[in-house]
Gaussian input, Z-matrix of N, CA and C with variables (Angstrom, degrees):
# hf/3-21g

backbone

0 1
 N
 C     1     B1
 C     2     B2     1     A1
 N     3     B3     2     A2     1     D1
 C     4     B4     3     A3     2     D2
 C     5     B5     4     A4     3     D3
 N     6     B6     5     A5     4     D4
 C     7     B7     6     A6     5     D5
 C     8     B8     7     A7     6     D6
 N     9     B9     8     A8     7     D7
 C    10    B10     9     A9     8     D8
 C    11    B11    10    A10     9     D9
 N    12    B12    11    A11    10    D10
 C    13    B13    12    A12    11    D11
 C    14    B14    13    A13    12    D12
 N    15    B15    14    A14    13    D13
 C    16    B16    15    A15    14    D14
 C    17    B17    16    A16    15    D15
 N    18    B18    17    A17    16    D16
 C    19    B19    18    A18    17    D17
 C    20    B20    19    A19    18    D18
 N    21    B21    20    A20    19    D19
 C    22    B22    21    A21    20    D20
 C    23    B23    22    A22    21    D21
 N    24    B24    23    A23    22    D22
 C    25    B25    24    A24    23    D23
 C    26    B26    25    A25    24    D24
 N    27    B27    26    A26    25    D25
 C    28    B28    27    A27    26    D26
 C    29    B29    28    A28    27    D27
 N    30    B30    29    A29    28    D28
 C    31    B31    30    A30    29    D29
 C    32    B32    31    A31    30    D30
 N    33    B33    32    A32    31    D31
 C    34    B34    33    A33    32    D32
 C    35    B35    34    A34    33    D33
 N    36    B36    35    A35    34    D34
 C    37    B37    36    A36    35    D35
 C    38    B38    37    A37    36    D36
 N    39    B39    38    A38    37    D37
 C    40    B40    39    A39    38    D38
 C    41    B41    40    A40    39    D39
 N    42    B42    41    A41    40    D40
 C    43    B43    42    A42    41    D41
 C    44    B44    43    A43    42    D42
 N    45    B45    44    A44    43    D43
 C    46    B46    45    A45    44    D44
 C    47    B47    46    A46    45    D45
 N    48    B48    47    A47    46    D46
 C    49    B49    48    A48    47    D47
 C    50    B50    49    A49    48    D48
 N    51    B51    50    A50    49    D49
 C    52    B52    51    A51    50    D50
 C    53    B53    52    A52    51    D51
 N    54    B54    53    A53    52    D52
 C    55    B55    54    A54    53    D53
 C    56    B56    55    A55    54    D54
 N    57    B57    56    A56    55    D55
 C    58    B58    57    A57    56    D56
 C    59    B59    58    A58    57    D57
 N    60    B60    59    A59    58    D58
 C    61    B61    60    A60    59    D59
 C    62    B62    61    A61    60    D60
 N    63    B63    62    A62    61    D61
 C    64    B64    63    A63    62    D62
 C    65    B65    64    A64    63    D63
 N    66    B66    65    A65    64    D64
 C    67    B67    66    A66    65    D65
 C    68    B68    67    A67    66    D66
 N    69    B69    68    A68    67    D67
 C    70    B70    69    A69    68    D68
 C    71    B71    70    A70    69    D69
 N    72    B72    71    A71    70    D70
 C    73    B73    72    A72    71    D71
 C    74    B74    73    A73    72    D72
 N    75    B75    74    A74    73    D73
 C    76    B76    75    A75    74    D74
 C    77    B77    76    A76    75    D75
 N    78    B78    77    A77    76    D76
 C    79    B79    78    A78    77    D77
 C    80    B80    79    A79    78    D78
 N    81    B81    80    A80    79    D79
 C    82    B82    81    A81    80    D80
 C    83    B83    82    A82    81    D81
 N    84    B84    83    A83    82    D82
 C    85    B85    84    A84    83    D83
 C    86    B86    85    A85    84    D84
 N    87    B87    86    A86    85    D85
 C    88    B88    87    A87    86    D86
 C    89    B89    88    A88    87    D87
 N    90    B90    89    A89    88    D88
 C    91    B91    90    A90    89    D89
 C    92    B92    91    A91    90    D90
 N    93    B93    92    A92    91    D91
 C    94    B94    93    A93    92    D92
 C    95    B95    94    A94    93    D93
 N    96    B96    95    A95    94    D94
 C    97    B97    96    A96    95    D95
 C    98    B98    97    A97    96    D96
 N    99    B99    98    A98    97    D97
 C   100   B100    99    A99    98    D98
 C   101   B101   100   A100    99    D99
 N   102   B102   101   A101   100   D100
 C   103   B103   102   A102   101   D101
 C   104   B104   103   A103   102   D102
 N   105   B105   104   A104   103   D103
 C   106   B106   105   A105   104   D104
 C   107   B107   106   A106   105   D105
 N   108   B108   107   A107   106   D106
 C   109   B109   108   A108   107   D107
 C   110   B110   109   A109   108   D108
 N   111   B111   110   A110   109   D109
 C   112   B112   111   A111   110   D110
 C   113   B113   112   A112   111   D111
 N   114   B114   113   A113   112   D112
 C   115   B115   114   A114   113   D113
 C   116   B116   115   A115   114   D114
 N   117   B117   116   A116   115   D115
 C   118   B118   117   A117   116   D116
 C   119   B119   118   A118   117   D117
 N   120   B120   119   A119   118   D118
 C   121   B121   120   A120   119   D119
 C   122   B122   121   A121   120   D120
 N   123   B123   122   A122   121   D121
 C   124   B124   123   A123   122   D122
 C   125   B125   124   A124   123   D123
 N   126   B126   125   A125   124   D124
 C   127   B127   126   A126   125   D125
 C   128   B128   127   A127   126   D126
 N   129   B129   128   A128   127   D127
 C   130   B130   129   A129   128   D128
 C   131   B131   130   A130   129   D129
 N   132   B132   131   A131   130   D130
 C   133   B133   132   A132   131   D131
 C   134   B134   133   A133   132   D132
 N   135   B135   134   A134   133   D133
 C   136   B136   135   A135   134   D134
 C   137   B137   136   A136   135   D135
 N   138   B138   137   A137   136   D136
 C   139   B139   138   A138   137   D137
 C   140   B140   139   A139   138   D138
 N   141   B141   140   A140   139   D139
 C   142   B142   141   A141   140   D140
 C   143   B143   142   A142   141   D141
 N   144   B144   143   A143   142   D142
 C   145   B145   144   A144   143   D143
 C   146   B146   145   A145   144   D144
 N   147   B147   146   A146   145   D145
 C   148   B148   147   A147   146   D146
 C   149   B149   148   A148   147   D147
 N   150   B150   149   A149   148   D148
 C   151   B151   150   A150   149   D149
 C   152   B152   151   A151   150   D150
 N   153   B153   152   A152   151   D151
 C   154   B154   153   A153   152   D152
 C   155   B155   154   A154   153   D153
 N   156   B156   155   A155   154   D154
 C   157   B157   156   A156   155   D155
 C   158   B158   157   A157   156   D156
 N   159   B159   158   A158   157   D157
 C   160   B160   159   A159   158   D158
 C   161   B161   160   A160   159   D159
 N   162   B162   161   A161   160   D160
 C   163   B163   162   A162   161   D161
 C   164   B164   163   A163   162   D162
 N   165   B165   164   A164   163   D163
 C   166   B166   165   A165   164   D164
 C   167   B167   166   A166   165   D165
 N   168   B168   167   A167   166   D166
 C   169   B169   168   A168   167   D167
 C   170   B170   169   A169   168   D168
 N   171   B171   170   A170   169   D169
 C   172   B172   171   A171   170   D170
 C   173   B173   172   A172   171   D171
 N   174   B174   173   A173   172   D172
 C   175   B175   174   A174   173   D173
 C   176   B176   175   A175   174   D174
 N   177   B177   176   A176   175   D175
 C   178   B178   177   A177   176   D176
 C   179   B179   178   A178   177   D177
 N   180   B180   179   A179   178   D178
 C   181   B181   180   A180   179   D179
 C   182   B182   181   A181   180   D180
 N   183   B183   182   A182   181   D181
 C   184   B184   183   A183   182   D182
 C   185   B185   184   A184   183   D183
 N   186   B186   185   A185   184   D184
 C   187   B187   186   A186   185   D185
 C   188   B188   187   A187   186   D186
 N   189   B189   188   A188   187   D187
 C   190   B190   189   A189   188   D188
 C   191   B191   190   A190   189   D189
 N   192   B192   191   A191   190   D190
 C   193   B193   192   A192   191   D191
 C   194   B194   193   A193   192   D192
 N   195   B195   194   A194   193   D193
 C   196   B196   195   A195   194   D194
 C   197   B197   196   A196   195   D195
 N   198   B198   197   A197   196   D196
 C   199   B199   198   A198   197   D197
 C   200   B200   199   A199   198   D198
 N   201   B201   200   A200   199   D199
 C   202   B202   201   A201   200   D200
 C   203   B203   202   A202   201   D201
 N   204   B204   203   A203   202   D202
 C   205   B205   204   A204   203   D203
 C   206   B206   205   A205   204   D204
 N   207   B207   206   A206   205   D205
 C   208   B208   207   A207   206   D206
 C   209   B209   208   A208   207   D207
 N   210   B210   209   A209   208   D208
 C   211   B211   210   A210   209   D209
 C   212   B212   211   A211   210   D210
 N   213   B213   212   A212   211   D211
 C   214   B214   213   A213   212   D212
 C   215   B215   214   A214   213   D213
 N   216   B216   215   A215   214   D214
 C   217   B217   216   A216   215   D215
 C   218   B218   217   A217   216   D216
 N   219   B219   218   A218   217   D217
 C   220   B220   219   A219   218   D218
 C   221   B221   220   A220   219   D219
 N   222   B222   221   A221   220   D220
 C   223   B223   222   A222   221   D221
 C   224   B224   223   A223   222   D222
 N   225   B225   224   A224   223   D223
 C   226   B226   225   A225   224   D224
 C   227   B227   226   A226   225   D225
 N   228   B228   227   A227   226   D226
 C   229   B229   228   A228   227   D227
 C   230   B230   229   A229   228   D228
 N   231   B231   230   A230   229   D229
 C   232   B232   231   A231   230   D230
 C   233   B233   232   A232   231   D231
 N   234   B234   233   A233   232   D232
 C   235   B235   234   A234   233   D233
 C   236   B236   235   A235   234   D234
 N   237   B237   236   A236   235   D235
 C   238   B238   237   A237   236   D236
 C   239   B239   238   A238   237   D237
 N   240   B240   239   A239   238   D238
 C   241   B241   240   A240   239   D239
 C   242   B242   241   A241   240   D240

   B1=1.4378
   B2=1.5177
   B3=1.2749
   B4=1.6453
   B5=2.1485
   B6=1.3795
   B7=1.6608
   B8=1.6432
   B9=1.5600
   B10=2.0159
   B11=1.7402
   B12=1.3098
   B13=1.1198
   B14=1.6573
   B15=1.5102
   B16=1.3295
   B17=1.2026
   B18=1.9734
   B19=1.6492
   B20=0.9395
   B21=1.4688
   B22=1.2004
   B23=1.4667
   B24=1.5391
   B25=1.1692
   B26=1.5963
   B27=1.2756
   B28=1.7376
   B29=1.7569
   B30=1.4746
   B31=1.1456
   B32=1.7317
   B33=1.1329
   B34=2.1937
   B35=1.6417
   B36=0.9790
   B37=1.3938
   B38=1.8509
   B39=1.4354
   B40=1.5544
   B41=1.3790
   B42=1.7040
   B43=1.9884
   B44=1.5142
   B45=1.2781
   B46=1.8379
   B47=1.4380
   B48=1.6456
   B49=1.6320
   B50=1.6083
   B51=1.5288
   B52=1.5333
   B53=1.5683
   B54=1.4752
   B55=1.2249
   B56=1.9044
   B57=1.5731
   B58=1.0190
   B59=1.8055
   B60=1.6972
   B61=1.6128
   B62=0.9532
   B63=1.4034
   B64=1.4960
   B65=1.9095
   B66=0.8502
   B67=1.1806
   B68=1.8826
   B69=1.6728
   B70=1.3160
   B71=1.1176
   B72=2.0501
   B73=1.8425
   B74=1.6492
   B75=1.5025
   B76=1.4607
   B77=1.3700
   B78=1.5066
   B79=1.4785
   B80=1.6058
   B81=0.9679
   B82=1.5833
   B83=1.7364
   B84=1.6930
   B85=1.1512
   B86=1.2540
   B87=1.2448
   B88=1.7546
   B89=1.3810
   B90=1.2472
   B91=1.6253
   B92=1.9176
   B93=1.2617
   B94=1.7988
   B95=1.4001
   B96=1.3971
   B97=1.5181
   B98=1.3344
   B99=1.4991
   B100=1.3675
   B101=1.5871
   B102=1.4695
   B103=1.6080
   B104=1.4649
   B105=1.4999
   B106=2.0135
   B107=1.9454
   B108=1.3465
   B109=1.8433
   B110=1.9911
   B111=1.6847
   B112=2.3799
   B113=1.3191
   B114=1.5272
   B115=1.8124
   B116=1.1787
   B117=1.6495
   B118=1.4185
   B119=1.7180
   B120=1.1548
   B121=1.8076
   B122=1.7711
   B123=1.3525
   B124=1.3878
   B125=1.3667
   B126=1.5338
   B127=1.6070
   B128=1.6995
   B129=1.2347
   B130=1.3771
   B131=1.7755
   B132=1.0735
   B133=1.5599
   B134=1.1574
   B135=0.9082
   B136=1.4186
   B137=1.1855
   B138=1.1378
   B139=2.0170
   B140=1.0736
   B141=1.4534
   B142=2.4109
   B143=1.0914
   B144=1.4599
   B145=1.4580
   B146=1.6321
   B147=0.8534
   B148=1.6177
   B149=1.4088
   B150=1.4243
   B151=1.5653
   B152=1.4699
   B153=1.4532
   B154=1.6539
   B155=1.8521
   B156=1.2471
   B157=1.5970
   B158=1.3093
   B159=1.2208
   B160=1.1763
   B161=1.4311
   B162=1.5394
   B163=1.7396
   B164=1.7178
   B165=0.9840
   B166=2.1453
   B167=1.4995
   B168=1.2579
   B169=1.7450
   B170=1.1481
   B171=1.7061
   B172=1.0096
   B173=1.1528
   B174=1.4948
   B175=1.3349
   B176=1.9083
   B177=1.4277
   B178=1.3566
   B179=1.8565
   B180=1.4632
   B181=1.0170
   B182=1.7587
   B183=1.6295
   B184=1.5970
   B185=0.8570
   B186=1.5502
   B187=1.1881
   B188=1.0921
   B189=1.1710
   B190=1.5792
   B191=1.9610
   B192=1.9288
   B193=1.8600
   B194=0.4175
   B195=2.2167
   B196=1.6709
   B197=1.1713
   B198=1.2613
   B199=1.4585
   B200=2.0448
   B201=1.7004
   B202=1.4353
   B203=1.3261
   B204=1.5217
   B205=1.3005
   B206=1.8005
   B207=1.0410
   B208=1.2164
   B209=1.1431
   B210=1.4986
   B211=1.4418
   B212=1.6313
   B213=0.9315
   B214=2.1033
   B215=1.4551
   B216=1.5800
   B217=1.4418
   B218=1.2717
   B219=1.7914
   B220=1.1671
   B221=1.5199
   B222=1.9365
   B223=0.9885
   B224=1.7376
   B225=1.3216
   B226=1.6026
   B227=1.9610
   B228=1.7031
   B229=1.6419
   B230=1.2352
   B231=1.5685
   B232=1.1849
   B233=2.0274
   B234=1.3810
   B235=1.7568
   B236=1.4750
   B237=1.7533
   B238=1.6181
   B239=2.0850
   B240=1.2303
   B241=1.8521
   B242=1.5006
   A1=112.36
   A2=115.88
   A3=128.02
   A4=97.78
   A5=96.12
   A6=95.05
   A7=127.38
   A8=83.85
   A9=97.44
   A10=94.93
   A11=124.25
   A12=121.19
   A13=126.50
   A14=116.03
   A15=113.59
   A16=145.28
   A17=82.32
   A18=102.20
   A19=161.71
   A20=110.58
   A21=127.00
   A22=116.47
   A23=101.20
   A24=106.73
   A25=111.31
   A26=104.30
   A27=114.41
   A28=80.87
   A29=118.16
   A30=137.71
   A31=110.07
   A32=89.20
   A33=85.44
   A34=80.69
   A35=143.87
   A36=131.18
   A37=105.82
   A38=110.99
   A39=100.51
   A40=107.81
   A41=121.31
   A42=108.80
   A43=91.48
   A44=144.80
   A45=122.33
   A46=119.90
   A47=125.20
   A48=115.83
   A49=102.41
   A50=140.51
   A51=135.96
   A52=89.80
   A53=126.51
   A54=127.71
   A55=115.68
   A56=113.39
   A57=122.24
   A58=110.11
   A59=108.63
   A60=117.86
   A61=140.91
   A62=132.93
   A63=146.34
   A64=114.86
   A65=147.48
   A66=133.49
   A67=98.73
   A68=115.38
   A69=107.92
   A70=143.05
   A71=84.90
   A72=101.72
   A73=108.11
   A74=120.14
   A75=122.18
   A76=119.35
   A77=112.89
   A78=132.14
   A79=115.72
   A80=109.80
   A81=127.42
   A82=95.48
   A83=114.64
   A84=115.85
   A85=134.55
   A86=119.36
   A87=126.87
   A88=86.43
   A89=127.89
   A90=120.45
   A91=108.72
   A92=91.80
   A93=89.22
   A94=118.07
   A95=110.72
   A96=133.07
   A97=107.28
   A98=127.93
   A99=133.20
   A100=89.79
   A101=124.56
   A102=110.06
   A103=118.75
   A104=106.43
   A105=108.84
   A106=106.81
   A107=109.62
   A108=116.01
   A109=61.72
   A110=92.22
   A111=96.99
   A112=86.48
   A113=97.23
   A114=117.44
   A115=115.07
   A116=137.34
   A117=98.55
   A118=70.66
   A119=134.39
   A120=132.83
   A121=96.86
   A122=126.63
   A123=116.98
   A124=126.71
   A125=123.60
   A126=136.93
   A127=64.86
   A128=109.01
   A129=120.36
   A130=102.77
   A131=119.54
   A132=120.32
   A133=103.20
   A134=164.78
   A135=138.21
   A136=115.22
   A137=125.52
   A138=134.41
   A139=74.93
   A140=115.74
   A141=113.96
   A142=114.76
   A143=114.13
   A144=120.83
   A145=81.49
   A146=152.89
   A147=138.44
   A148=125.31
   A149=118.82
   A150=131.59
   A151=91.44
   A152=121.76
   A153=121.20
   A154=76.25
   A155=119.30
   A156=132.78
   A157=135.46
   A158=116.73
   A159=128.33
   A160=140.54
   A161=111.18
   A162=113.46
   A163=88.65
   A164=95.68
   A165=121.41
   A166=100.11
   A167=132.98
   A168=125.79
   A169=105.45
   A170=111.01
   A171=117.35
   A172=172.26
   A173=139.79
   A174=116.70
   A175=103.68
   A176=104.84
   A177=105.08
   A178=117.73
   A179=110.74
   A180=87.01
   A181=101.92
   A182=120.41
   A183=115.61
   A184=120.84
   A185=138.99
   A186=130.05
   A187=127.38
   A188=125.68
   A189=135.20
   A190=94.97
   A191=108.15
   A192=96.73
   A193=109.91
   A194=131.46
   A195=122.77
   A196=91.68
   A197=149.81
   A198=131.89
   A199=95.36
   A200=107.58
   A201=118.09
   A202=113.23
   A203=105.64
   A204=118.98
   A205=123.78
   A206=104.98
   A207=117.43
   A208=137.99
   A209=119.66
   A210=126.59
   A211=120.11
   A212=97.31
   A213=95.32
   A214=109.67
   A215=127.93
   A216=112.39
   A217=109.26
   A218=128.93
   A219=120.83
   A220=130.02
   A221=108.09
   A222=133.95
   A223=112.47
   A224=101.77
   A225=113.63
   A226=97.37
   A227=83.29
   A228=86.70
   A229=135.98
   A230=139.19
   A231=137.92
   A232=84.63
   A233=104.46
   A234=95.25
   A235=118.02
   A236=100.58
   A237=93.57
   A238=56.41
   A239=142.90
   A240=107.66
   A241=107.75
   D1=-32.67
   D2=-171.28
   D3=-60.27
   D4=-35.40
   D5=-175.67
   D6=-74.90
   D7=-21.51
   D8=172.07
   D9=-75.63
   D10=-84.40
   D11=161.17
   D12=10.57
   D13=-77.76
   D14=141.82
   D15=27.69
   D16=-118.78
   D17=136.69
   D18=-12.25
   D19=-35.21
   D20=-176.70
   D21=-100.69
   D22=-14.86
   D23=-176.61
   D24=-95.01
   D25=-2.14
   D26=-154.17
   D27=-90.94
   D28=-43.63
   D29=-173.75
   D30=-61.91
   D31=-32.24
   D32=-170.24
   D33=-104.89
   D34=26.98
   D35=171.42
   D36=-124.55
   D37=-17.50
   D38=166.89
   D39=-98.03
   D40=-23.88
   D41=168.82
   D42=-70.03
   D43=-62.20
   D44=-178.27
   D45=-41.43
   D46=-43.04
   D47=174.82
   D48=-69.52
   D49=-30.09
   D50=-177.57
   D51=-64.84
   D52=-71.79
   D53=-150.60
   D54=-53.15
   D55=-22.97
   D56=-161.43
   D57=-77.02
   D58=-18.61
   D59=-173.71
   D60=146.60
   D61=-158.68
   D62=142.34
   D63=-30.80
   D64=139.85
   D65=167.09
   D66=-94.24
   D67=117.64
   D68=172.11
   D69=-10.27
   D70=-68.54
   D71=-173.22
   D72=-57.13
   D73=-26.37
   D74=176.31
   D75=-52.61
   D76=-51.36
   D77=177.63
   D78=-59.43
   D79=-41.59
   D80=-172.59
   D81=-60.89
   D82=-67.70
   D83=167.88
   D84=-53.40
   D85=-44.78
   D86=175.31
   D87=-55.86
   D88=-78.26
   D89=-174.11
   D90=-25.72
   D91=-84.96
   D92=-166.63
   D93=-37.20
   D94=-39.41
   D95=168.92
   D96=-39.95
   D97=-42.81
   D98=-142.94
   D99=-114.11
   D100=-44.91
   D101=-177.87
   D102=-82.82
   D103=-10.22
   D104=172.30
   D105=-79.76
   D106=-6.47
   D107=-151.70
   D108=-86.96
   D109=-61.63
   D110=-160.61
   D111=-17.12
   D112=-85.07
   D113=-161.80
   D114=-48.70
   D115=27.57
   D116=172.57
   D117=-133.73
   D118=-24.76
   D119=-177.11
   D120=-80.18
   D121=-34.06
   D122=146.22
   D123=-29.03
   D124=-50.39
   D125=-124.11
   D126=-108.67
   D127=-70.83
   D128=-164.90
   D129=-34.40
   D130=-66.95
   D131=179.80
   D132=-73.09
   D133=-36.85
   D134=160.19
   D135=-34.39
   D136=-43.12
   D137=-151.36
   D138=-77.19
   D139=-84.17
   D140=178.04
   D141=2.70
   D142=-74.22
   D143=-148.24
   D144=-99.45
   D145=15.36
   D146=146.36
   D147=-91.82
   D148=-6.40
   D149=-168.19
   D150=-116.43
   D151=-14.19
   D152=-166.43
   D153=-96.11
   D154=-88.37
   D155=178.38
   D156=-19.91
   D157=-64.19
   D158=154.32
   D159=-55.67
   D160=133.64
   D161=-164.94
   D162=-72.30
   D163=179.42
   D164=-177.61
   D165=-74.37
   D166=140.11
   D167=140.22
   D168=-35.31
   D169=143.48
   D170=130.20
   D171=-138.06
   D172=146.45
   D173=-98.99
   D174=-93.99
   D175=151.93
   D176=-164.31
   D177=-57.20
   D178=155.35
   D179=-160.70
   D180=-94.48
   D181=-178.20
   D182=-170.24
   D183=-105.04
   D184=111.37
   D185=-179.63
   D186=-41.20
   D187=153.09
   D188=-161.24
   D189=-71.88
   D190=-55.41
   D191=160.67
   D192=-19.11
   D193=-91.94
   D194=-136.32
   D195=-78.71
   D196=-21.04
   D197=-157.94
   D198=-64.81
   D199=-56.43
   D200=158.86
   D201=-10.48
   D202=-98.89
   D203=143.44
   D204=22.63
   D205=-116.43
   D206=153.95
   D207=-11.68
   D208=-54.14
   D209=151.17
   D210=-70.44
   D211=-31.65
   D212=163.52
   D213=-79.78
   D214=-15.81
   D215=170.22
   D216=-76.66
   D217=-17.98
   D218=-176.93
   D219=-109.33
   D220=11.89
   D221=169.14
   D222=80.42
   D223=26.81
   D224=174.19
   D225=-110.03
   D226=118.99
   D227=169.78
   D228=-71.30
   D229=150.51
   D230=-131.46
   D231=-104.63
   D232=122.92
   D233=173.53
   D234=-75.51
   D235=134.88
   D236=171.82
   D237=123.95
   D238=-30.52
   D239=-165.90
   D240=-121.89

């Protein structure tokens, strides 16, 4: 009889842990879950409206060296030698 007993208690002790809520560790995650989703559909529209907005780089200019350079890597002489 001591094992029905038990039982019964094992039984009114999982409808009291259902009745009590949310389970924390759930909340904790749905949360973090929910403010990394903001920040990355944030990140995402920003880049949009910064590639729509924004003028182009532009691009650095070449020193007169490598320009040198450059024409001696391709066997065209540098004018002025």
């Amino acid at each position: 009889m001591d094992d029905d007993f038990e039982f019964g208690d094992k039984r009114d002790a999982v409808k009291n842990a259902e009745a009590k809520g949310f389970n924390p560790g759930l909340v904790v995650l749905l949360v973090v879950v929910g403010l990394l989703l903001i920040f990355l559909i944030g990140n995402i529209v920003l880049y949009m409206y910064a590639q729509k907005n924004l003028p182009p780089k532009k691009k650095k200019p070449v020193s007169k060296k490598k320009m040198k350079r450059e024409r001696l890597k391709q066997g065209v002489s540098a004018p002025g030698e």
